[in-house]
matplotlib code that plots the C-alpha trace (Angstrom):
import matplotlib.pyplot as plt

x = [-15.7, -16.0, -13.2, -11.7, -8.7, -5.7, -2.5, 0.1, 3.2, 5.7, 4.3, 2.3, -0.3, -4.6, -5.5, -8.6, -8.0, -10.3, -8.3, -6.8, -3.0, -1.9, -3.5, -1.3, -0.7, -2.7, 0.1, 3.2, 2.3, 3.8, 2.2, 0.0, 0.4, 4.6, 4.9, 2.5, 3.4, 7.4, 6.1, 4.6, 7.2, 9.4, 7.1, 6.6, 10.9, 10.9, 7.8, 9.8, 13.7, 12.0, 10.2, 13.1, 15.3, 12.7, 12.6, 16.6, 16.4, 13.9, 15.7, 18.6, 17.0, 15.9, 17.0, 15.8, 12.3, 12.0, 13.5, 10.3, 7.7, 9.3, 8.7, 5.5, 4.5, 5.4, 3.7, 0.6, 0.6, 1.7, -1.1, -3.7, -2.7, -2.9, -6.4, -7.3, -5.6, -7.7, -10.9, -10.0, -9.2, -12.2, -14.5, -12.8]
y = [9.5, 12.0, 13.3, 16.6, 18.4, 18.7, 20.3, 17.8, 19.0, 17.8, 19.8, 22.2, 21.4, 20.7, 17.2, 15.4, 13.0, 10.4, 10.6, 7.6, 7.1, 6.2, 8.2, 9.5, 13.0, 13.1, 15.1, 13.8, 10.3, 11.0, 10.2, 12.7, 11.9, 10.5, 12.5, 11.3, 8.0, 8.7, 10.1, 6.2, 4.6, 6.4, 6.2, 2.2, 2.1, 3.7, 1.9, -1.6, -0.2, 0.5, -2.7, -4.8, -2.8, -3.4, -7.3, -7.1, -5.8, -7.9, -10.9, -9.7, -8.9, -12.3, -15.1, -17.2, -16.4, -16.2, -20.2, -20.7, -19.1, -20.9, -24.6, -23.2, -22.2, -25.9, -28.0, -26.1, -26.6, -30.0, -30.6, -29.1, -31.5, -34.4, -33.8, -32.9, -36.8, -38.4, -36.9, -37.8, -41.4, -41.9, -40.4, -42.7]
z = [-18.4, -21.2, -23.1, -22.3, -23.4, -22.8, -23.2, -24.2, -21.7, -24.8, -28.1, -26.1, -28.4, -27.3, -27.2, -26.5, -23.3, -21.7, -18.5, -18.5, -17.1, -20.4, -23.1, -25.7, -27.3, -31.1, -32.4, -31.1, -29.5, -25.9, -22.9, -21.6, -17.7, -17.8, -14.6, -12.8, -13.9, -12.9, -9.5, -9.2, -10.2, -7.5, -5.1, -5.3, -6.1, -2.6, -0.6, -2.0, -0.6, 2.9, 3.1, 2.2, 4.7, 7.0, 6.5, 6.8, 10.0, 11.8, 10.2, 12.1, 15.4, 16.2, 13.7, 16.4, 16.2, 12.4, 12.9, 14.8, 12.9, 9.9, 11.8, 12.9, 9.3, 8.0, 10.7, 10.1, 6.6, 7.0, 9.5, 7.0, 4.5, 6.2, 7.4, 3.4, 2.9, 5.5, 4.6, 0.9, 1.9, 3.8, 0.8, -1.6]

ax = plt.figure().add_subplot(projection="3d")
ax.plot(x, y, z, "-o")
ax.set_aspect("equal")
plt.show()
């Protein structure tokens, strides 16, 4: 991508700017896109609060079947790794 300008929203001041999330101001050194990057920030800040009020809640709804999708989880890993052994052992 070329470089264009820009007006830096701190000094009000034309810089040149490759587009990039992170390019900095050539007169005053400040970030050229911090909004953008604070709208991120809240945005994933947010995104992680509902998802972790999301795994409270189906935690509580049925501890019961998180207990057996846990078990379930292990035995099939621990099935998986004993076929790995045995084929190792019979290679060997």
């Amino acid at each position: 991508m070329g470089k264009k300008e820009i007006k830096c929203p701190h000094c009000k001041q034309w810089t040149e700017w490759e587009g990039g999330l992170y390019d900095r101001c050539q007169n005053c050194h400040e970030l050229l896109e911090q909004e953008k990057i604070n709208k991120m920030i809240s945005l994933r800040e947010r995104k992680q609060a509902e998802e972790a009020i999301e795994r409270l809640r189906i935690e509580n709804q049925n501890p019961f079947l998180r207990k057996i999708t846990d078990y379930t989880t292990t035995i099939f890993i621990s099935f998986i790794l004993t076929v790995i052994a045995i084929v190792v052992l019979m290679a060997g």
